[in-house]
CHARMM-style PDB file with segment names, atoms N, HN, CA, C and O in Angstrom:
ATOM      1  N   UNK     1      29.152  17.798  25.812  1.00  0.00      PROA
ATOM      2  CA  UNK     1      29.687  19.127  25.913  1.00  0.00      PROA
ATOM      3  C   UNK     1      29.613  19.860  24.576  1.00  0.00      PROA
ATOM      4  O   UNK     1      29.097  20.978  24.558  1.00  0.00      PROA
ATOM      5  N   UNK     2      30.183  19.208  23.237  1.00  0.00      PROA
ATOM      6  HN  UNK     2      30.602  18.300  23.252  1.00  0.00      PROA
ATOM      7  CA  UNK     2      29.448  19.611  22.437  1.00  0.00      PROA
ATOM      8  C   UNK     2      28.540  20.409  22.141  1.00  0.00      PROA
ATOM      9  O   UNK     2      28.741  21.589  21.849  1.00  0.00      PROA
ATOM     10  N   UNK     3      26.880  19.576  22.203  1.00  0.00      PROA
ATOM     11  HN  UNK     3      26.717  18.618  22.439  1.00  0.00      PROA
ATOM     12  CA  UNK     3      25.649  20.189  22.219  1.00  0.00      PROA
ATOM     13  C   UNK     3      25.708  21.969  23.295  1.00  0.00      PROA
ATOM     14  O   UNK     3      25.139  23.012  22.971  1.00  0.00      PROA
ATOM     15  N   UNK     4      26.407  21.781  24.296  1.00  0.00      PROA
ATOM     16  HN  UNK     4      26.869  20.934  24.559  1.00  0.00      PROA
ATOM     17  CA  UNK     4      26.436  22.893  25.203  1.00  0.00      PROA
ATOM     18  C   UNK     4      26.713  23.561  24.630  1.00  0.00      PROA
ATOM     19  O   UNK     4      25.956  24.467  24.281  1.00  0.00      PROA
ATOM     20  N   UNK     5      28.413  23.418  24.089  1.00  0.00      PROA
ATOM     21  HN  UNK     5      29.028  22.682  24.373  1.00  0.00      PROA
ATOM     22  CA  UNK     5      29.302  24.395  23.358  1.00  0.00      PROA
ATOM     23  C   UNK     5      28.106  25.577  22.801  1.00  0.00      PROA
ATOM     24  O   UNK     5      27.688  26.692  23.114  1.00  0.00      PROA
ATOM     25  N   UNK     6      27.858  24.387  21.650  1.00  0.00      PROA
ATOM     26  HN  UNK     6      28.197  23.482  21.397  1.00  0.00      PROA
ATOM     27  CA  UNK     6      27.221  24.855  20.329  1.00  0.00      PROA
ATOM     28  C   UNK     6      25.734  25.657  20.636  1.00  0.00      PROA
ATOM     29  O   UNK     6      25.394  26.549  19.859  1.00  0.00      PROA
ATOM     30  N   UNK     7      24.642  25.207  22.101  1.00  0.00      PROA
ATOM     31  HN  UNK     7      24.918  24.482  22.732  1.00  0.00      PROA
ATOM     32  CA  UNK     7      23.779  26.109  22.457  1.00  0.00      PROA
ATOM     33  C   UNK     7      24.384  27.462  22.617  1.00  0.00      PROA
ATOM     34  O   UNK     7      24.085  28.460  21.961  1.00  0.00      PROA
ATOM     35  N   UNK     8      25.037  27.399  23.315  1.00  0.00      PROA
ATOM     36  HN  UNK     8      25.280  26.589  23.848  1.00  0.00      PROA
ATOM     37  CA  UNK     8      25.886  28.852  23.704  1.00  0.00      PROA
ATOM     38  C   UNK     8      25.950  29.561  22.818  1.00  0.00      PROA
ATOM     39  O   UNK     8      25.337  30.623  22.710  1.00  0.00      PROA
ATOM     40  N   UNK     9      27.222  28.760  21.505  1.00  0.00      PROA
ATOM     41  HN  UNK     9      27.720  27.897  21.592  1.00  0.00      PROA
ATOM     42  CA  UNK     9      26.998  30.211  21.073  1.00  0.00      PROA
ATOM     43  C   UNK     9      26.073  30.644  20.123  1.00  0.00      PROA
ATOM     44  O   UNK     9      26.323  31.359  19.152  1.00  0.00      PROA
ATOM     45  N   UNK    10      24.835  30.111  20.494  1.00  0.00      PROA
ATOM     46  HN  UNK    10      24.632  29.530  21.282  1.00  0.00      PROA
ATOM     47  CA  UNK    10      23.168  30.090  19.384  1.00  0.00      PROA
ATOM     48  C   UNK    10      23.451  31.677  20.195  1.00  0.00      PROA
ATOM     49  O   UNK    10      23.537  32.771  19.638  1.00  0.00      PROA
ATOM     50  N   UNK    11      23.552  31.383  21.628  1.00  0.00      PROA
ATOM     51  HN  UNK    11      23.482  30.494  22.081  1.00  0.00      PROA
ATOM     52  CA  UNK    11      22.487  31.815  22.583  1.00  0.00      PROA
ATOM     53  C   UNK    11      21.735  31.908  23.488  1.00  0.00      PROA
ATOM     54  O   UNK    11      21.106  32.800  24.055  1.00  0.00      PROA
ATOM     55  N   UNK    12      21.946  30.308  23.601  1.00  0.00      PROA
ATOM     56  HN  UNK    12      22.458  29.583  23.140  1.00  0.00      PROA
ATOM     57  CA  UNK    12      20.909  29.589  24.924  1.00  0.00      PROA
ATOM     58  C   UNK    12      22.039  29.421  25.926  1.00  0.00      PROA
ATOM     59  O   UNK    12      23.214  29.056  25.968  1.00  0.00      PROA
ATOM     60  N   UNK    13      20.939  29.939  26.817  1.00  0.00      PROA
ATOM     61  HN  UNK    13      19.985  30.236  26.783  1.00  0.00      PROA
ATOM     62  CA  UNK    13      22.654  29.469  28.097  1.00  0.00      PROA
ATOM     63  C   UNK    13      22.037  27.940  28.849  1.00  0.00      PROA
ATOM     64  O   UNK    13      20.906  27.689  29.263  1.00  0.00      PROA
ATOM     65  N   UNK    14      23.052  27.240  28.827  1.00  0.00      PROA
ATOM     66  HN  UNK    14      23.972  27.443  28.490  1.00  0.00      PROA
ATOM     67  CA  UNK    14      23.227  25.953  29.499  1.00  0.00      PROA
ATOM     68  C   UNK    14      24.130  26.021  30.378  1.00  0.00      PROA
ATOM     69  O   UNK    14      24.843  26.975  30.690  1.00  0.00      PROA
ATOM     70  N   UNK    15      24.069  24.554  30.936  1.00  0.00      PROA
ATOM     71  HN  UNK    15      23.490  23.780  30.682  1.00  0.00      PROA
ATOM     72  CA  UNK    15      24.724  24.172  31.795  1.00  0.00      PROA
ATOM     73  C   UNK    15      24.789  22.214  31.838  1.00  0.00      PROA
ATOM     74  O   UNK    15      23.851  21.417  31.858  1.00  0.00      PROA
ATOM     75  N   UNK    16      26.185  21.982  31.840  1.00  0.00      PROA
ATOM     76  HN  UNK    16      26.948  22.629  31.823  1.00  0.00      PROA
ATOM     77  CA  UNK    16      26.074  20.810  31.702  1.00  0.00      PROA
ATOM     78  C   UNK    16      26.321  19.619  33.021  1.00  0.00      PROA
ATOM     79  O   UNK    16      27.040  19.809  34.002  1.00  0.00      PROA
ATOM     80  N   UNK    17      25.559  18.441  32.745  1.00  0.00      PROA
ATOM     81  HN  UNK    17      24.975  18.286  31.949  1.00  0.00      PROA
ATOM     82  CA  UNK    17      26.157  18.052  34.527  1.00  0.00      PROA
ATOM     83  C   UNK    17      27.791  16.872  33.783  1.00  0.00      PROA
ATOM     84  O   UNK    17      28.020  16.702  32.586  1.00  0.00      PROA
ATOM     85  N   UNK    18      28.615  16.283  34.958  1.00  0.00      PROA
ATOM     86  HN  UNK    18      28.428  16.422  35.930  1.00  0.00      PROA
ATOM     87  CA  UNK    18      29.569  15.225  34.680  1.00  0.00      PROA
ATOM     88  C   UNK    18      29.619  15.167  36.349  1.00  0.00      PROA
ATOM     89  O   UNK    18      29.447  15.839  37.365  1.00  0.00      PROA
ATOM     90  N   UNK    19      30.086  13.483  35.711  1.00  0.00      PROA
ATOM     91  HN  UNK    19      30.226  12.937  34.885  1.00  0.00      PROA
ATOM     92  CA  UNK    19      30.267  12.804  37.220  1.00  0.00      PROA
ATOM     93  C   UNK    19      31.813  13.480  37.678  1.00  0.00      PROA
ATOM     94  O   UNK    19      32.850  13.686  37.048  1.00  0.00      PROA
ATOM     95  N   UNK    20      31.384  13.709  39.129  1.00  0.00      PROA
ATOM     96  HN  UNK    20      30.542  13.542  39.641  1.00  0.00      PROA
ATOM     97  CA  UNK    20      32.794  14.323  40.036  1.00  0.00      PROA
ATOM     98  C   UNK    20      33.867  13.800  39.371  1.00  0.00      PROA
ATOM     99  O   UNK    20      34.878  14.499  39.295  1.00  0.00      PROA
ATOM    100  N   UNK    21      33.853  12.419  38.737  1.00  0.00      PROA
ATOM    101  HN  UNK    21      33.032  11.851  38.798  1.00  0.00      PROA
ATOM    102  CA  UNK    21      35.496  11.654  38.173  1.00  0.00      PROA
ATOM    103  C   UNK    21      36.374  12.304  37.314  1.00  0.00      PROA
ATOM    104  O   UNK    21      37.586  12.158  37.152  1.00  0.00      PROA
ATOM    105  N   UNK    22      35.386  13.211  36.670  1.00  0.00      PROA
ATOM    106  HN  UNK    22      34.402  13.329  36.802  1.00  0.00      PROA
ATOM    107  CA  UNK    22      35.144  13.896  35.278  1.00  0.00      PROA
ATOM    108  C   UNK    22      35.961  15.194  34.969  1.00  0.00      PROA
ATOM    109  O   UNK    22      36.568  15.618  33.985  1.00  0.00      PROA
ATOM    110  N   UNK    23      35.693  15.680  36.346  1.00  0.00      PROA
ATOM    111  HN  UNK    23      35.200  15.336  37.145  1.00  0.00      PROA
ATOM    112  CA  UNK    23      35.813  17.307  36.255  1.00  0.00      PROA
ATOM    113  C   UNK    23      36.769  18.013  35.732  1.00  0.00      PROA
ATOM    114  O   UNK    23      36.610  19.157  35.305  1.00  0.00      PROA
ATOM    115  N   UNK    24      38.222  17.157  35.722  1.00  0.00      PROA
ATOM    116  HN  UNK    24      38.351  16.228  36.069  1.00  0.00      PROA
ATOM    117  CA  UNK    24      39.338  17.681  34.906  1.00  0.00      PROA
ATOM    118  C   UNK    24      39.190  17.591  33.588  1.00  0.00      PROA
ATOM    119  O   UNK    24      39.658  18.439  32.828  1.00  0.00      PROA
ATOM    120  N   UNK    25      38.492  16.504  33.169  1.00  0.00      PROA
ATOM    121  HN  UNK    25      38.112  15.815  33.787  1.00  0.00      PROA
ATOM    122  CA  UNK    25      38.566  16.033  31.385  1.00  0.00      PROA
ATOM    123  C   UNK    25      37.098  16.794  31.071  1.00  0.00      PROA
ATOM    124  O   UNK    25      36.771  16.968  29.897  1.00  0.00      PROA
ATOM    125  N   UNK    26      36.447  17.127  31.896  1.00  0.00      PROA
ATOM    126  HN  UNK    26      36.713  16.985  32.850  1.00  0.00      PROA
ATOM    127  CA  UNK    26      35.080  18.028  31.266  1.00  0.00      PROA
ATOM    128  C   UNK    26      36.080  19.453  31.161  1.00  0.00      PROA
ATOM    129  O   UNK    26      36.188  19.954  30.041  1.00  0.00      PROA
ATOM    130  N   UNK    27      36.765  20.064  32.254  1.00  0.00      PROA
ATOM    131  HN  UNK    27      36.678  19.657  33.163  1.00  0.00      PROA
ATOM    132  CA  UNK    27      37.437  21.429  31.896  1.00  0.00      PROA
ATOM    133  C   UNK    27      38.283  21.333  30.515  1.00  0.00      PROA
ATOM    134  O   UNK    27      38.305  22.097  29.550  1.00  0.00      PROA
ATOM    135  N   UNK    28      38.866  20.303  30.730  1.00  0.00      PROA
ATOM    136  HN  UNK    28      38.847  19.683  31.513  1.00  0.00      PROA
ATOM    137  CA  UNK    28      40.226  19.813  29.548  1.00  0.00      PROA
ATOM    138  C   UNK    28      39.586  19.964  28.184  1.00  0.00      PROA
ATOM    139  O   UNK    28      40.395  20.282  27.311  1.00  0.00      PROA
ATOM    140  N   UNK    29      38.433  19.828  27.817  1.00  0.00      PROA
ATOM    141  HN  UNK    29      37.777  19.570  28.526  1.00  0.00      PROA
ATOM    142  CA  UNK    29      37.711  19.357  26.480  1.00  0.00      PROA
ATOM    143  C   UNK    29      36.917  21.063  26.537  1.00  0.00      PROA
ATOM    144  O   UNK    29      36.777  21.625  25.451  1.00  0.00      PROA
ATOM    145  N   UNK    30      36.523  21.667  27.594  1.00  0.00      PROA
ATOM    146  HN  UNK    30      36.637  21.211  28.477  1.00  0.00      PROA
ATOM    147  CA  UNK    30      36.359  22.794  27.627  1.00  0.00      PROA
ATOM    148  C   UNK    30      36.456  23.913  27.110  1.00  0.00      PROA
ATOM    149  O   UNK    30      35.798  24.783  26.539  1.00  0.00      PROA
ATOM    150  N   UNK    31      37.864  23.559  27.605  1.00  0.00      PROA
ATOM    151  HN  UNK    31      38.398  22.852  28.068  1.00  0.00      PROA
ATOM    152  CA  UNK    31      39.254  24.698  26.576  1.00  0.00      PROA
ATOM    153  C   UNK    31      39.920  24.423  25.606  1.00  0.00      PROA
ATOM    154  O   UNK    31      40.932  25.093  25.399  1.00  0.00      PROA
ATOM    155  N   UNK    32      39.604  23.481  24.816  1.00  0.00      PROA
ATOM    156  HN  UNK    32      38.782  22.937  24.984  1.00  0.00      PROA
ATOM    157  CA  UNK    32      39.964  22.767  23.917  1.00  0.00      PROA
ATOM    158  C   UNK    32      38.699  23.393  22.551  1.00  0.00      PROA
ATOM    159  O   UNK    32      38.906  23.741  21.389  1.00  0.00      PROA
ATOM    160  N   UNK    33      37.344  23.308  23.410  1.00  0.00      PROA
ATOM    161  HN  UNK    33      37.176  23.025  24.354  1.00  0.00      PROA
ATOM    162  CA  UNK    33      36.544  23.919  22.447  1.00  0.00      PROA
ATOM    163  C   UNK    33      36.574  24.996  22.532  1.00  0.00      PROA
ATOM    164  O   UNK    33      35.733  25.442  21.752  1.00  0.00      PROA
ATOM    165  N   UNK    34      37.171  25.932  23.150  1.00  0.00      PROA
ATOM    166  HN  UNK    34      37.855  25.569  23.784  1.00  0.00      PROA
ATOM    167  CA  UNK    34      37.181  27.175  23.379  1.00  0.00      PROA
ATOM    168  C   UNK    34      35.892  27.764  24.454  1.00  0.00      PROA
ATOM    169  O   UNK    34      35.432  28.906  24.437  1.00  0.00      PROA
ATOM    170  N   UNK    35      35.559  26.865  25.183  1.00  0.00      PROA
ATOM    171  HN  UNK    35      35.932  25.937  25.197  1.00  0.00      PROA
ATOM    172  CA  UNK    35      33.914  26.771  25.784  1.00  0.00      PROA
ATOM    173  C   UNK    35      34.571  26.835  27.153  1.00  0.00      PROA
ATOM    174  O   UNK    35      34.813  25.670  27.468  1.00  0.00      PROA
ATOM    175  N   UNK    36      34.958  27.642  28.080  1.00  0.00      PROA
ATOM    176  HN  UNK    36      34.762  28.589  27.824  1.00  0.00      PROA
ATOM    177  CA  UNK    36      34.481  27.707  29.482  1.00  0.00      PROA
ATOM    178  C   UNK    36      33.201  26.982  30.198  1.00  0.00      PROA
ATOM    179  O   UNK    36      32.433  27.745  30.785  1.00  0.00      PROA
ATOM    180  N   UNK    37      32.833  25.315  30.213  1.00  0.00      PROA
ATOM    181  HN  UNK    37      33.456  24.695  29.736  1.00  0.00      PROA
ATOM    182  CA  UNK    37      31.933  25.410  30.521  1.00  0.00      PROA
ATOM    183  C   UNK    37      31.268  25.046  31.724  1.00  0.00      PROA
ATOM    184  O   UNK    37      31.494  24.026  32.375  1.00  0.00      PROA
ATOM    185  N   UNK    38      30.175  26.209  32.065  1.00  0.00      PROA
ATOM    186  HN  UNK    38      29.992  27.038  31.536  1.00  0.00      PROA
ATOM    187  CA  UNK    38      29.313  25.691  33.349  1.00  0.00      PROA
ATOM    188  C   UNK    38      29.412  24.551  33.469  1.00  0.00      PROA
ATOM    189  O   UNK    38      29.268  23.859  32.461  1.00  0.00      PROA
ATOM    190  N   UNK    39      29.605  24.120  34.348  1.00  0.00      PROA
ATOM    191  HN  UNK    39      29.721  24.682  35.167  1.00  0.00      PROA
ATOM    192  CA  UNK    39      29.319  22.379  35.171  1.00  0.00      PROA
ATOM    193  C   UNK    39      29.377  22.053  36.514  1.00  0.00      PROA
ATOM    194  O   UNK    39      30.256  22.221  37.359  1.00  0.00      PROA
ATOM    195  N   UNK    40      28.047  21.451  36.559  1.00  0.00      PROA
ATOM    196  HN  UNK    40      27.333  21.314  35.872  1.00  0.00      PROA
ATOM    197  CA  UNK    40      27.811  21.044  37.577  1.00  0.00      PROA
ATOM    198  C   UNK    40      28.525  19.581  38.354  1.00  0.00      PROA
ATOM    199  O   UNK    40      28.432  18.647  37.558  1.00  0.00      PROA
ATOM    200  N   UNK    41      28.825  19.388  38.942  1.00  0.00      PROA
ATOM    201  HN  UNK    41      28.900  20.148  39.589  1.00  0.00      PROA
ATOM    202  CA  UNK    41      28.985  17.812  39.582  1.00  0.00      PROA
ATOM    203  C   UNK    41      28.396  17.335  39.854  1.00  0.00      PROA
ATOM    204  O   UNK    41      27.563  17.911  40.554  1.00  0.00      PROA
ATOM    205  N   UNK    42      28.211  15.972  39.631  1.00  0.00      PROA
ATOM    206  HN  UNK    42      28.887  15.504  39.062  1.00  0.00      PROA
ATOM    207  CA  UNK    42      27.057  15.068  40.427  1.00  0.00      PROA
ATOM    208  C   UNK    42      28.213  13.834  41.392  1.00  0.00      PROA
ATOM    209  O   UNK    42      29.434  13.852  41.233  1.00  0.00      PROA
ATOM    210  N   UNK    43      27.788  13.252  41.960  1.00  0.00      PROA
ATOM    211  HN  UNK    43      26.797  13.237  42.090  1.00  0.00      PROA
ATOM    212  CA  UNK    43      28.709  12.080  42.669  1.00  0.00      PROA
ATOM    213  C   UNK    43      29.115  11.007  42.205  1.00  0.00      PROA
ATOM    214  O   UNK    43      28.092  10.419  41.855  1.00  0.00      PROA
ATOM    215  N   UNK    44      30.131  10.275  41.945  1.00  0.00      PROA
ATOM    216  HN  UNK    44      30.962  10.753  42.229  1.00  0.00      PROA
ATOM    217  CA  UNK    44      30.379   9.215  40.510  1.00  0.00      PROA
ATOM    218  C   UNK    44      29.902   7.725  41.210  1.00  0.00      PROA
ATOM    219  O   UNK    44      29.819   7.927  42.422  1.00  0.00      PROA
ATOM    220  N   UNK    45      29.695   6.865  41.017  1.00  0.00      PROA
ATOM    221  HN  UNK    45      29.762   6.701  40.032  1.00  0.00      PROA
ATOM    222  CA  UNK    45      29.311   6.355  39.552  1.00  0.00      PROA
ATOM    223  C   UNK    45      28.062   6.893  39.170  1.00  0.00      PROA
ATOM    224  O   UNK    45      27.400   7.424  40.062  1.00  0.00      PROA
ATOM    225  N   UNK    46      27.660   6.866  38.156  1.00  0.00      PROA
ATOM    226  HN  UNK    46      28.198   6.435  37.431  1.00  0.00      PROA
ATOM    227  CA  UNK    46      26.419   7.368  37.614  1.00  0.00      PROA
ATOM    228  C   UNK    46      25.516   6.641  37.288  1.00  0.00      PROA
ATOM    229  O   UNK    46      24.364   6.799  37.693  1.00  0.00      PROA
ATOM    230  N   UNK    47      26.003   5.413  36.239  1.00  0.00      PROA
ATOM    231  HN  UNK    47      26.939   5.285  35.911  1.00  0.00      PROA
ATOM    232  CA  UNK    47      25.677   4.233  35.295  1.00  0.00      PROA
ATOM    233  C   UNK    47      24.923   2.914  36.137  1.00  0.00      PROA
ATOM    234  O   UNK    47      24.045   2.175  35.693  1.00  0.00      PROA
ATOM    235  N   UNK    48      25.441   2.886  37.227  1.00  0.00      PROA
ATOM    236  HN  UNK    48      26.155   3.486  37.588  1.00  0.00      PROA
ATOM    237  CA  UNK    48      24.859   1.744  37.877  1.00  0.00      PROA
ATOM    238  C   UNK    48      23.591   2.212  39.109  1.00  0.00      PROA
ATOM    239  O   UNK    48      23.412   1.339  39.959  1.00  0.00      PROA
ATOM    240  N   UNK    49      23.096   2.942  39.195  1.00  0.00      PROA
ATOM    241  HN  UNK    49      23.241   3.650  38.505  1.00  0.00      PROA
ATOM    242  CA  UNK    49      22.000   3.344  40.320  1.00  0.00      PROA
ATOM    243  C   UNK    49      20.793   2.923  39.718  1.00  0.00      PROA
ATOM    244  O   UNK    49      20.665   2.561  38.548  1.00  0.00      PROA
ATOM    245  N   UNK    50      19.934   2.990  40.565  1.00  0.00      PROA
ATOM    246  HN  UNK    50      20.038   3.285  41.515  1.00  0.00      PROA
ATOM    247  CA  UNK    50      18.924   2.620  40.424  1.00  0.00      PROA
ATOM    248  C   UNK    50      18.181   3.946  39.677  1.00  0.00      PROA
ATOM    249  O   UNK    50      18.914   4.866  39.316  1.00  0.00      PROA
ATOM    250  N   UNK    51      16.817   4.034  39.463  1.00  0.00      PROA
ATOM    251  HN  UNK    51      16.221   3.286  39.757  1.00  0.00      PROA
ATOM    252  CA  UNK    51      15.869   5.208  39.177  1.00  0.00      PROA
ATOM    253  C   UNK    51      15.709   5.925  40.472  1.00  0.00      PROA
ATOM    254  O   UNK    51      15.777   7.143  40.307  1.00  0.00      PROA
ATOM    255  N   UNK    52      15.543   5.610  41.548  1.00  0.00      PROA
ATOM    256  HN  UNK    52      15.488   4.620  41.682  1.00  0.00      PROA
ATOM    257  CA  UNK    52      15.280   6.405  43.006  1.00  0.00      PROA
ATOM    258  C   UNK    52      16.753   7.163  43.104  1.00  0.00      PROA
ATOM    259  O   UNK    52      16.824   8.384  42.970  1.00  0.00      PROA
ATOM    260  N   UNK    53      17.920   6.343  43.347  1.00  0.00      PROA
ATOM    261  HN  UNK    53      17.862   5.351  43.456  1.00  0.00      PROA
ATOM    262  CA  UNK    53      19.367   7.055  43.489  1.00  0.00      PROA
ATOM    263  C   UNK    53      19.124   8.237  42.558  1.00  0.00      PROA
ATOM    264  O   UNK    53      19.002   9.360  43.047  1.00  0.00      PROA
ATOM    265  N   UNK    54      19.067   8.093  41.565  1.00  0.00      PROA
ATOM    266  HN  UNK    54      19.166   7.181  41.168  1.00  0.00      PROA
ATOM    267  CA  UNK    54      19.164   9.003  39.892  1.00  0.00      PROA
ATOM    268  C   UNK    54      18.371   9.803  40.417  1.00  0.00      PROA
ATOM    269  O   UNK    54      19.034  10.812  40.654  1.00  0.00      PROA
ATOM    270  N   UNK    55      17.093   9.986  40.818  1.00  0.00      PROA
ATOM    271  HN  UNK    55      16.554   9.166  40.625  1.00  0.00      PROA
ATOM    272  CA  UNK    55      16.151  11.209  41.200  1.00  0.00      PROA
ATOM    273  C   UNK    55      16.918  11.747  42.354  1.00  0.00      PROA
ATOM    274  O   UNK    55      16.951  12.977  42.380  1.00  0.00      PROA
ATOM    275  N   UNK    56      17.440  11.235  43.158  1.00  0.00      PROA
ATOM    276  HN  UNK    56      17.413  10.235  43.137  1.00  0.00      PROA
ATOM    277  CA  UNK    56      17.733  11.728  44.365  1.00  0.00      PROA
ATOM    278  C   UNK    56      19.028  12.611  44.542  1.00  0.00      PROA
ATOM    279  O   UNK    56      19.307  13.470  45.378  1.00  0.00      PROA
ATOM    280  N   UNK    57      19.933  11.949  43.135  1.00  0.00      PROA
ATOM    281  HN  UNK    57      19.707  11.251  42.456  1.00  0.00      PROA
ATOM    282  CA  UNK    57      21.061  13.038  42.936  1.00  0.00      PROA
ATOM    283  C   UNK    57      20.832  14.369  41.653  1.00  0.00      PROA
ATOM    284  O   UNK    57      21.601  15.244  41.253  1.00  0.00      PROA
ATOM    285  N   UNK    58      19.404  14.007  41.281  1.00  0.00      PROA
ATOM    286  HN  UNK    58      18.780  13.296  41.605  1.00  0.00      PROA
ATOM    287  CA  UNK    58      19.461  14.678  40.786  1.00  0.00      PROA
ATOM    288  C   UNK    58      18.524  16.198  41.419  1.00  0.00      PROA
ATOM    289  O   UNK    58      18.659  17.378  41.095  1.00  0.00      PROA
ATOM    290  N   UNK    59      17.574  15.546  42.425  1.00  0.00      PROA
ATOM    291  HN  UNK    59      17.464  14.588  42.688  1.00  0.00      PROA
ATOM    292  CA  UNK    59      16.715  16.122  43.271  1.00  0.00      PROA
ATOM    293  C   UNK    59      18.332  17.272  44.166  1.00  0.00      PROA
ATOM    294  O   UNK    59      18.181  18.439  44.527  1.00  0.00      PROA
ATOM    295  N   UNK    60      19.291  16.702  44.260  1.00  0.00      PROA
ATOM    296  HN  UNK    60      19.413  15.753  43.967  1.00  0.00      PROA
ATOM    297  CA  UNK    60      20.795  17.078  44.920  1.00  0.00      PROA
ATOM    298  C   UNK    60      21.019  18.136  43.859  1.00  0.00      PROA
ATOM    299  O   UNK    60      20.823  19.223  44.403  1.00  0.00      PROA
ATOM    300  N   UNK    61      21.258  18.257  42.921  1.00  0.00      PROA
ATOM    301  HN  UNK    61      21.417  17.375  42.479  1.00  0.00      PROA
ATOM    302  CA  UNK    61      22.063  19.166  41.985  1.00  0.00      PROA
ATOM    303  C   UNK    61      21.024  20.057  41.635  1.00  0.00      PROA
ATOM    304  O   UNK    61      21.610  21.121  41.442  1.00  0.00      PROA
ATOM    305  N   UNK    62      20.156  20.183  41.497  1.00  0.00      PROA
ATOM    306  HN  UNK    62      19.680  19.318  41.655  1.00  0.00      PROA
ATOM    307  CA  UNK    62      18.957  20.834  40.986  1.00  0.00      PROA
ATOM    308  C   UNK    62      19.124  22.566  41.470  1.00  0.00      PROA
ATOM    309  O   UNK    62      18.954  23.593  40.814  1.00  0.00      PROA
ATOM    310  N   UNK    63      19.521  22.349  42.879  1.00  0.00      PROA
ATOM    311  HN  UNK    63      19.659  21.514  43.413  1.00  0.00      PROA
ATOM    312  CA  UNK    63      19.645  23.898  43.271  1.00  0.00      PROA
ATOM    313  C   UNK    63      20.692  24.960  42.303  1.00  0.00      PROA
ATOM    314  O   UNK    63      20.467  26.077  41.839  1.00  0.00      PROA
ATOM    315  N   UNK    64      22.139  23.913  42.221  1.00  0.00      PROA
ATOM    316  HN  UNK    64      22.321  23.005  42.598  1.00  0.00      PROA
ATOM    317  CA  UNK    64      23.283  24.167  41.445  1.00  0.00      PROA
ATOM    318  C   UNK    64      23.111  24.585  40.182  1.00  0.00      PROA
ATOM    319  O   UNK    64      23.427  25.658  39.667  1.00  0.00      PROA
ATOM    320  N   UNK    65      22.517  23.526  39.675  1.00  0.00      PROA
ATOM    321  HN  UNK    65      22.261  22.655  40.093  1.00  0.00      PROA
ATOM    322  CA  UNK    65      21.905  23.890  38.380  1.00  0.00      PROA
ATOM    323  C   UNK    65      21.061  25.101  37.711  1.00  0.00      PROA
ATOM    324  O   UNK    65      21.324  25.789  36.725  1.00  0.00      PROA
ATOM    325  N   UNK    66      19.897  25.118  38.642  1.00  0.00      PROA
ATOM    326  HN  UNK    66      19.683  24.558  39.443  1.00  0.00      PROA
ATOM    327  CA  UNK    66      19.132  26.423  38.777  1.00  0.00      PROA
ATOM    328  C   UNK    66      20.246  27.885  38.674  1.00  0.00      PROA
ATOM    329  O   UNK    66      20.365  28.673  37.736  1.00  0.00      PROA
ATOM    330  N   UNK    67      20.973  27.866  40.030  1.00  0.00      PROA
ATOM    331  HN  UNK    67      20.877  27.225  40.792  1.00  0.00      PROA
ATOM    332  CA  UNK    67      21.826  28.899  40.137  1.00  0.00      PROA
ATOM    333  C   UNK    67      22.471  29.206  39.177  1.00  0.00      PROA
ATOM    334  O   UNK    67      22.557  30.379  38.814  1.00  0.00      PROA
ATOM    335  N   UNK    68      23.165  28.044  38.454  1.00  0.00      PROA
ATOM    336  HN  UNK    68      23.095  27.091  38.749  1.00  0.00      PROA
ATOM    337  CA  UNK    68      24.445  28.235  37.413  1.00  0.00      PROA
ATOM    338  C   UNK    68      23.636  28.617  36.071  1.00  0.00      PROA
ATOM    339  O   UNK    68      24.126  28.817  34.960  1.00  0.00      PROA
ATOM    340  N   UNK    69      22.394  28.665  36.413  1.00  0.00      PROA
ATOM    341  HN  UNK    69      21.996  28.502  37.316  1.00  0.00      PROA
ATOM    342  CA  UNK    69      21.700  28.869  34.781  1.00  0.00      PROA
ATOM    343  C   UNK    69      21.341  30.760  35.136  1.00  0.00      PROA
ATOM    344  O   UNK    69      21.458  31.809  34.503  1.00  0.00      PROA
ATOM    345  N   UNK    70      20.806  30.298  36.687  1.00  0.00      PROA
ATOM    346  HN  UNK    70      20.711  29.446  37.202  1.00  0.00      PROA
ATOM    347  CA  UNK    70      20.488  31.564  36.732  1.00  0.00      PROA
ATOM    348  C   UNK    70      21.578  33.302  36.947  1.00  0.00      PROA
ATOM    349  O   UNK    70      21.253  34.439  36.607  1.00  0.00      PROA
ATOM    350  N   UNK    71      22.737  32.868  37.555  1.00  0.00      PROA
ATOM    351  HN  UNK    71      23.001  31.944  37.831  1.00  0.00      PROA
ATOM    352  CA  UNK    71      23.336  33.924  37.586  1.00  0.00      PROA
ATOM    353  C   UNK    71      24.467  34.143  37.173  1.00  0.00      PROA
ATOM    354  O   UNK    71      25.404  34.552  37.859  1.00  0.00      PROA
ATOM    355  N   UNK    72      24.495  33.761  35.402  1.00  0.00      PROA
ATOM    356  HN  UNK    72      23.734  33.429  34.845  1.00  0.00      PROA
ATOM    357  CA  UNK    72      25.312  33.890  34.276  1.00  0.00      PROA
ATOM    358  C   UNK    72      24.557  35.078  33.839  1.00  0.00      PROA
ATOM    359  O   UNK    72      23.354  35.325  33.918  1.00  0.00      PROA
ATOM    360  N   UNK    73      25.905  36.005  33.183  1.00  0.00      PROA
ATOM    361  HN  UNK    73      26.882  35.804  33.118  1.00  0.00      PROA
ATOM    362  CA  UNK    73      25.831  37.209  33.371  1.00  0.00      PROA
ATOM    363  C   UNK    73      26.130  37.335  31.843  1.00  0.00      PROA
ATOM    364  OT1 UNK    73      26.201  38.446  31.317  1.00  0.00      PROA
TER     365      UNK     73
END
């Protein structure tokens, strides 16, 4: 989140993903950096899938992602 933060305020708009487990302590660290940040969800666990699972959730979020990059204003 960090790295996000810090694209932002270059300039670059991002968007970051965290596993669904996440979503309170990704907001929590958020506002802590002063960073509102885009995020996407993915489905938890993350760490243990295979390479096919991993494409396939990520083949899943891809639309989200797109959107959240694309219609930041």
């Amino acid at each position: 989140m960090h790295d996000i933060a810090d694209l932002e305020r270059r300039g670059v708009v991002g968007v970051f993903l965290a596993s669904e487990a996440f979503a309170e302590a990704a907001r929590v660290q958020g506002a802590a950096l002063g960073f509102p940040a885009p995020c996407v969800l993915v489905p938890h666990p993350v760490q243990d899938r295979t390479d096919a699972e991993l494409r396939a959730v990520a083949e899943q979020a891809y639309p989200a992602v797109l959107a959240t990059l694309t219609t930041r204003g």
